[in-house]
C-alpha positions in Angstrom: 0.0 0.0 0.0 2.7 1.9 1.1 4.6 1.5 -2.4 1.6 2.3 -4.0 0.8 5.5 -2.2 4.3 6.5 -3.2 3.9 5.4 -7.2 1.1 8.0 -7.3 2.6 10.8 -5.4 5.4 10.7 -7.4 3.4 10.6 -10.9 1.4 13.5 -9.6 4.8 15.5 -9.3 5.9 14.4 -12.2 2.5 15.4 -13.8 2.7 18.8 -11.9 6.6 19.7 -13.1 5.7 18.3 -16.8 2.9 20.8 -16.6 4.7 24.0 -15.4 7.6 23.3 -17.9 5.0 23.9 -20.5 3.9 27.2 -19.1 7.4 28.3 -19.0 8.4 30.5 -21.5 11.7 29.9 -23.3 13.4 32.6 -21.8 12.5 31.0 -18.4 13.4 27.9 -19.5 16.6 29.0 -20.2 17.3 30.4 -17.1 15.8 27.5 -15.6 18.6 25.1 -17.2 21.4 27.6 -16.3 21.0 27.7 -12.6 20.5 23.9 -12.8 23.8 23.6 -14.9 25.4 26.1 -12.3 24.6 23.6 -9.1 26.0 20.9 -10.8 29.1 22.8 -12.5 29.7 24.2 -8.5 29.8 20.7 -7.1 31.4 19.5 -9.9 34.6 21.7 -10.5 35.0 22.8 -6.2 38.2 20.9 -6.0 40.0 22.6 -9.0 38.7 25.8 -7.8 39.6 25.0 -4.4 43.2 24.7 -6.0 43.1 27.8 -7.9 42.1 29.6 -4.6 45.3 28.8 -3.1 47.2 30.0 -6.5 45.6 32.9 -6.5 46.5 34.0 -3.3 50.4 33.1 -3.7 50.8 34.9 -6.8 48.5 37.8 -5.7 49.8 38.2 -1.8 53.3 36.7 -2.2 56.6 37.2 -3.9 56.2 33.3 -4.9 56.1 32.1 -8.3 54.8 28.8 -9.8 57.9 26.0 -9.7 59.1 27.5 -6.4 58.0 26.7 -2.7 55.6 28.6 -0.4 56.4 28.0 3.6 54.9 29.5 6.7 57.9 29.9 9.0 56.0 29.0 12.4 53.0 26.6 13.5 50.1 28.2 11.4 47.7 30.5 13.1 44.6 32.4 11.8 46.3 34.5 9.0 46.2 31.1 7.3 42.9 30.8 6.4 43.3 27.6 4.0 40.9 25.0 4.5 41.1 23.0 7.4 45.1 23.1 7.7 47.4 21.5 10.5 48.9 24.2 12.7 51.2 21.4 14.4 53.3 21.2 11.6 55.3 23.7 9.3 53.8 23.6 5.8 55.6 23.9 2.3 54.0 24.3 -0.8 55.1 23.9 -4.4 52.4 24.8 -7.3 54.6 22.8 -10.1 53.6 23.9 -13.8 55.3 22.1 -16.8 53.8 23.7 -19.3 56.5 25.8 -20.3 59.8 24.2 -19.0 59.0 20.7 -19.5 58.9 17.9 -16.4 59.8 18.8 -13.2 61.4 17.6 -10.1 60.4 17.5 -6.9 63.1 15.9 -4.4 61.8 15.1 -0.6 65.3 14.9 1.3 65.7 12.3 3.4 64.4 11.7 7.0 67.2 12.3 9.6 67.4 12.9 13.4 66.7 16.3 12.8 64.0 16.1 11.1 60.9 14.3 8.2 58.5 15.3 5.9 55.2 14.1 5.0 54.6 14.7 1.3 51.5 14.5 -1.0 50.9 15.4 -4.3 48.6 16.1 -6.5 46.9 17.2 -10.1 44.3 20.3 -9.8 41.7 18.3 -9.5 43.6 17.1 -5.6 43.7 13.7 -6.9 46.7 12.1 -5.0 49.3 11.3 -7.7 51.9 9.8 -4.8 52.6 10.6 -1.2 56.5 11.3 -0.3 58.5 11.1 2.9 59.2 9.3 5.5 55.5 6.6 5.0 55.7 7.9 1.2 56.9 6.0 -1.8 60.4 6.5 -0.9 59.8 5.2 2.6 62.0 8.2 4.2 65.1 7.2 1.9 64.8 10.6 0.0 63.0 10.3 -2.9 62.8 12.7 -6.9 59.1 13.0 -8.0 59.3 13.6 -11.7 55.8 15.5 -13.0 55.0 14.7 -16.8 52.8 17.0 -19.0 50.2 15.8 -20.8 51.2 13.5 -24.0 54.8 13.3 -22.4 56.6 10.5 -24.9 60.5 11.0 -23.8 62.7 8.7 -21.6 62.5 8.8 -18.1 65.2 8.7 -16.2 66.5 5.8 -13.6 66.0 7.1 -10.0 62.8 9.1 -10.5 59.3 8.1 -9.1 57.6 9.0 -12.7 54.1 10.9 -12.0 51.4 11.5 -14.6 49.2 14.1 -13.7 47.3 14.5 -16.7 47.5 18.3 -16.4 50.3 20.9 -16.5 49.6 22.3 -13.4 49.1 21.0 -9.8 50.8 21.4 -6.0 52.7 19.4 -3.3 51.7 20.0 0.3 55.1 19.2 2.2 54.3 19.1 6.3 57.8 19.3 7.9 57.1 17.6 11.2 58.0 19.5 14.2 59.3 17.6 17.6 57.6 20.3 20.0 56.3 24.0 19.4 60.1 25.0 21.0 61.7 27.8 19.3 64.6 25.4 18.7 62.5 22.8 17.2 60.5 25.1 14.8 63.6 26.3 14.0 64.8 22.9 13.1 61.9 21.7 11.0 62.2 24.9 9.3 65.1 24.3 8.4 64.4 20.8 7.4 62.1 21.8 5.0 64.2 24.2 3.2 66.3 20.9 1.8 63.5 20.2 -0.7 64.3 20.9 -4.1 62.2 22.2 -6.7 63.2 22.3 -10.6 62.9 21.4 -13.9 64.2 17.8 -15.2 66.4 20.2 -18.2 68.6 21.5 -14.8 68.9 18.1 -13.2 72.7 18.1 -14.0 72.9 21.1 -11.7 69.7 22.2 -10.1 69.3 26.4 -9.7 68.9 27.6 -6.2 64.9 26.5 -4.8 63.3 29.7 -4.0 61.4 29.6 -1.0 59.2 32.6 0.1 58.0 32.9 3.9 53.5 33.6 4.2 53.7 33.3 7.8 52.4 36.8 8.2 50.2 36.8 5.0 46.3 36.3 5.4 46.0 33.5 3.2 42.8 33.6 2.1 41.4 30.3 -0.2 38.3 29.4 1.6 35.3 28.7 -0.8 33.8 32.0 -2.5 30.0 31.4 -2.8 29.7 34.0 -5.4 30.6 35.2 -8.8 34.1 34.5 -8.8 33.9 31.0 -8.1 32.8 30.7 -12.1 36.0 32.8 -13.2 38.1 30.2 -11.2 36.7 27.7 -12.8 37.2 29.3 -16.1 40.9 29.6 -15.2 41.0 25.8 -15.2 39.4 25.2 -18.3 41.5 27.8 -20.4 44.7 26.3 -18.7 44.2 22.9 -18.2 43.5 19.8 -21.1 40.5 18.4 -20.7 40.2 14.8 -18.9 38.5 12.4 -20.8 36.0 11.7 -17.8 35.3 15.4 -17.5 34.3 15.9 -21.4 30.7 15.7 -20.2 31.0 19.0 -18.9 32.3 21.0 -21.9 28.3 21.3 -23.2 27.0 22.3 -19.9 29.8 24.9 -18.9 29.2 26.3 -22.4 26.0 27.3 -21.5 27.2 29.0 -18.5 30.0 30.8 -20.9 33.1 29.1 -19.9 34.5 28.0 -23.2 37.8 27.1 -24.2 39.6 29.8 -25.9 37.0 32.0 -25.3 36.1 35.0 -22.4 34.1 34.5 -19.6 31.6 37.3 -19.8 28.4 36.4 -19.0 25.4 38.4 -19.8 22.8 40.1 -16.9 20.8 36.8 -16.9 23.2 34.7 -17.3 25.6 36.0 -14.1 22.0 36.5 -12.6 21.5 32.2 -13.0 24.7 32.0 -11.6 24.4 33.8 -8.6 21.3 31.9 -8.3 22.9 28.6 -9.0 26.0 28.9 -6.4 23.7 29.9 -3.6 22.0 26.4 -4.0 25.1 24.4 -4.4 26.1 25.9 -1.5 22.8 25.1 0.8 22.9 21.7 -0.7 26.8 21.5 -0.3 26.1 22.7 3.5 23.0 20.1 4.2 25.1 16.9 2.9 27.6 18.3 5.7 25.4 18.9 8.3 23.9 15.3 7.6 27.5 13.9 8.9 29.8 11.5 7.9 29.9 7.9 8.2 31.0 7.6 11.8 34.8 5.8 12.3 33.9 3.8 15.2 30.9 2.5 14.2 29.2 4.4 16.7 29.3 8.3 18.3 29.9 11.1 16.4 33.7 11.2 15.0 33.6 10.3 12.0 35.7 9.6 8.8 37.7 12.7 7.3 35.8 12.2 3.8 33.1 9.7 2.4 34.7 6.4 1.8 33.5 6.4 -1.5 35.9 9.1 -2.5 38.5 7.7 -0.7 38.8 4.8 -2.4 38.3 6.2 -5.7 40.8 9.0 -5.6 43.3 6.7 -4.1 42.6 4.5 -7.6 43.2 8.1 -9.2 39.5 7.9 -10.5 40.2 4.9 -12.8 37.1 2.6 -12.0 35.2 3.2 -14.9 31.9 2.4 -13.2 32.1 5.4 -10.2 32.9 8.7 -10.2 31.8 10.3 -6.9 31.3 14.3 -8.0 28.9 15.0 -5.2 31.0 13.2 -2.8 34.1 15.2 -4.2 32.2 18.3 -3.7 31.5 18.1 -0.3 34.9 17.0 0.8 37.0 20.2 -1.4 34.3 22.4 0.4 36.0 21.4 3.7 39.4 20.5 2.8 42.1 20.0 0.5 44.7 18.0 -0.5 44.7 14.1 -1.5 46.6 11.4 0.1 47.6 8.4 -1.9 48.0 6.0 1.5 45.9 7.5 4.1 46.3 5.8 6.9 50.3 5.6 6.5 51.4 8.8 7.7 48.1 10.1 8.6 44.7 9.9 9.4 42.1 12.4 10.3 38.7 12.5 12.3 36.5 14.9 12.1 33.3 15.9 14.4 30.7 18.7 13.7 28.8 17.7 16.9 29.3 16.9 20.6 28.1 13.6 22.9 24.5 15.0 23.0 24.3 15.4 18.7 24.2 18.9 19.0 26.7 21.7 17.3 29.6 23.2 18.8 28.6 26.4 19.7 32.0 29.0 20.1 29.9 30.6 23.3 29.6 27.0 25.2 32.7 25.0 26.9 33.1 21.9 26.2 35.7 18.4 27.0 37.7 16.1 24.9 39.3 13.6 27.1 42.3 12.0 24.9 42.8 8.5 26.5 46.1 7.0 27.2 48.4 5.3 24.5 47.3 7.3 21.4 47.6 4.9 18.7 50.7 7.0 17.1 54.3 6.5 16.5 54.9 10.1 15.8 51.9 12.6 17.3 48.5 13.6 17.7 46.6 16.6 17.6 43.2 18.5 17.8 42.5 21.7 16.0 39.3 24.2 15.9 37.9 25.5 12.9 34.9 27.9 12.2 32.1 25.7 11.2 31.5 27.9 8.5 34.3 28.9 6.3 36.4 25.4 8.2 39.7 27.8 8.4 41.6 28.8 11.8 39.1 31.0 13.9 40.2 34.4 12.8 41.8 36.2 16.1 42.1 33.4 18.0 45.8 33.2 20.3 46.4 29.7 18.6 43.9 26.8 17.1 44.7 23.7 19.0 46.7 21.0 21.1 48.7 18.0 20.7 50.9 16.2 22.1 54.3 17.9 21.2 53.0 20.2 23.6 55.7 19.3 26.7 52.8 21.3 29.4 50.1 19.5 28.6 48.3 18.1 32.3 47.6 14.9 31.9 45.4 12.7 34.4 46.3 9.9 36.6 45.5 7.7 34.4 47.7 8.8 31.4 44.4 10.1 29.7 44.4 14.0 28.8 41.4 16.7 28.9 41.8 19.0 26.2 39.1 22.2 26.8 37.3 24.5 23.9 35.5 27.7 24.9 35.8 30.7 25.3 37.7 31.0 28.0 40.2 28.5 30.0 38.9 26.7 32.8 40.7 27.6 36.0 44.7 26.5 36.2 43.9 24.4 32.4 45.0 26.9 30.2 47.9 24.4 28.6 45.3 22.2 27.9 43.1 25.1 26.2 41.8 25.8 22.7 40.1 29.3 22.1 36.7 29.3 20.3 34.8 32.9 19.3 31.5 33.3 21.5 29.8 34.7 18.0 31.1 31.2 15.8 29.9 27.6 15.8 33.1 25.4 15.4 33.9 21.9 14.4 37.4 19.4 15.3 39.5 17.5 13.6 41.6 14.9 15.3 44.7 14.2 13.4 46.9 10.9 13.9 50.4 11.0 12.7 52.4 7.3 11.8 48.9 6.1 13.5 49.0 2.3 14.4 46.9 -0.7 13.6 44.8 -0.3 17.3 43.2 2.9 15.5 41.9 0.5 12.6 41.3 -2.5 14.7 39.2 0.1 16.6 41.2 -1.6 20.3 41.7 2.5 20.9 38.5 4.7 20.7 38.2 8.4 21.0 35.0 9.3 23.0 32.7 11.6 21.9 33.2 15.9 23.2 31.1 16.6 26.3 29.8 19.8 27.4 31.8 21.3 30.3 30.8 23.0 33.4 32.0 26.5 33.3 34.5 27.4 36.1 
């Protein structure tokens, strides 16, 4: 009866929508099929534009050029407002381009006493090409990445791990991992970093200088512009980039939204109108599939994993099941995040929550408890971070963004376990083991687990669920 009741409902719609498509007049037809095409061309094309966001903002707010490297010479704080970033780690960035000089090289030195890098890297699209480093491909021996362009037919050399984008441009995260947050040891990782090399394969006989240009003090602004300009980043990817052979569905549908290869972007008043329309529903719907959650990691409570499996397993296959292609899922994660990991779980794994033990949503004004137990399962650290639930960067004016446990001060119980504390303000004689939230934001948390072990995946070690604290 039930199915039945359904059948008829559903024809009725049908019925109704068949009805006021014939009403519609072409010109509201048309407008009708460009905000549709918008949604989709929104989730879609978020992770290139994600990229280009962060390109952007190095070429327009830093000396840095493409083919060089991009650090942040401390832990990150606020001015980096990147998408869910690690500020227990100093970050490197290449943006590689062969377009004009041919492959290029990226070297990962090898791990030492004074230091090791985790390394990932990927095409625009932040589909993980190879992970580097110390749980990368080269297992921490040192290690040349060699990025092809497009069509590349010339001899590889011996000694190179060979990397085919499918694009000419893309970017290499590099997290130089830090022993403490000591002046000595940031110092040290620092200077760590700076032993990555950057260049084309034409100079491998003898490799010019790597530039390296400090952001620390930069706002670096790439979170996700619900408006106009997201379609002129996405422009910039299809005048720049080739076109995938999975993504050829799109050429029609962006056409109609006047991004063309080879031609401007300059959409007309209802056009740019069905736009703005468009984006302002990709981002409600981008927004509900988030606040929906995702599948929870320990089979129960609310941390979850750091992206739906389904796009995990197919971006780690680079995409090359020809049966799935998760867009939506790919959406939602590059509204969040960035990056791709070829072996997640190797050298890191993330977990994210969006609500505490009760289901409800961090709230910036509230205080709330983590309590870490003992015996993280990690060889190298762990870490929890706050972001603002809304833009998921660093809270902007916030003294710093989180806690791990390279911090040397942190109080830990008698047990071994540790209380970390968000709120708005430290609870009395805690304030080692406290991360500031903004009374005016919601927030959300992401546990990160560096070199984590087998009794995270066994599930033998469990991270409870946040509770609410008493204030003090």
């Amino acid at each position: 009866m039930k199915n039945a009741v359904l059948l008829v409902l559903g024809f009725v719609t049908a019925m109704a929508s068949a009805a006021a498509g014939k009403d519609m007049s072409p010109q509201e037809l048309a407008g009708r099929t460009i905000e549709r095409r918008a949604v989709e061309a929104v989730i879609w094309g978020i992770p290139a534009v994600n990229y280009d966001l962060m390109l952007q903002q190095m070429l327009g707010k830093t000396k840095a050029k493409v083919n060089e490297v991009l650090y942040w010479g401390r832990p990150l704080d606020w001015h980096n407002q990147t998408l869910t970033p690690n500020p227990d780690a100093i970050y490197f960035m290449t943006f590689y381009n062969t377009k004009d000089v041919g492959p290029v090289v990226i070297e990962i030195p090898a791990a030492a006493d004074d230091g090791s890098l985790n390394a990932n890297i990927v095409n625009p699209w932040q589909v993980p090409l190879e992970d580097g480093g110390l749980h990368g491909a080269d297992q921490g021996k040192g290690g040349k990445y060699l990025l092809l362009p497009p069509g590349y037919s010339g001899q590889v050399p011996d000694g190179y791990f060979a990397l085919q984008p499918g694009t000419f441009g893309g970017y290499a995260l590099l997290r130089s991992n830090l022993k403490s947050h000591s002046a000595a040891d940031v110092a040290a990782a620092v200077d760590y970093g700076k032993r990555a090399k950057v260049y084309p394969l034409s100079q491998a006989a003898a490799p010019p200088e790597t530039v390296f240009t400090d952001a620390a003090d930069i706002v670096f602004d790439s979170t996700i512009r619900y408006d106009a300009s997201f379609f002129e980043g996405l422009n910039r990817i299809v005048q720049s980039e080739p076109w995938l052979d999975r993504d050829r569905a799109m050429i029609d549908p962006l056409r109609s939204l006047g991004i063309e290869k080879g031609k401007a972007f300059a959409p007309d008043a209802a056009t740019a109108q069905g736009l703005e329309t468009g984006i302002h529903e990709a981002r409600a719907w981008l927004e509900a599939k988030y606040d929906a959650g995702l599948p929870s990691f320990f089979g129960g409570g609310h941390w979850t994993f750091p992206a739906p499996p389904d796009l995990i397993k197919d971006g780690q296959a680079g995409f090359a099941d020809p049966d799935t292609y998760p867009t939506d899922s790919r959406g939602l994660a590059y509204s969040y995040a960035y990056i791709g990991i070829k072996r997640l779980g190797a050298g890191q794994f993330y977990l994210i929550t969006i609500r505490d033990k009760d289901g409800n949503a961090f709230d910036g004004g509230q205080s709330y408890r983590l309590t870490v137990p003992a015996n993280a399962p990690v060889e190298q650290y762990w870490s929890v971070t706050a972001y603002d639930r809304e833009t998921h960067a660093l809270i902007r004016n916030m003294p710093r963004a989180s806690r791990s446990s390279q911090v040397p001060e942190m109080q830990k119980n008698p047990d071994g376990s540790i209380d970390v504390f968000f709120g708005p303000a430290a609870p009395e004689g805690k304030d080692s083991n406290w991360v500031p939230t903004d009374p005016a934001r919601k927030f959300e948390l992401m546990f990160r687990l560096y070199a984590p072990t087998k009794a995270l995946f066994e599930k033998t070690w469990t991270l409870p669920d946040v509770e609410k604290a008493a204030r003090r």
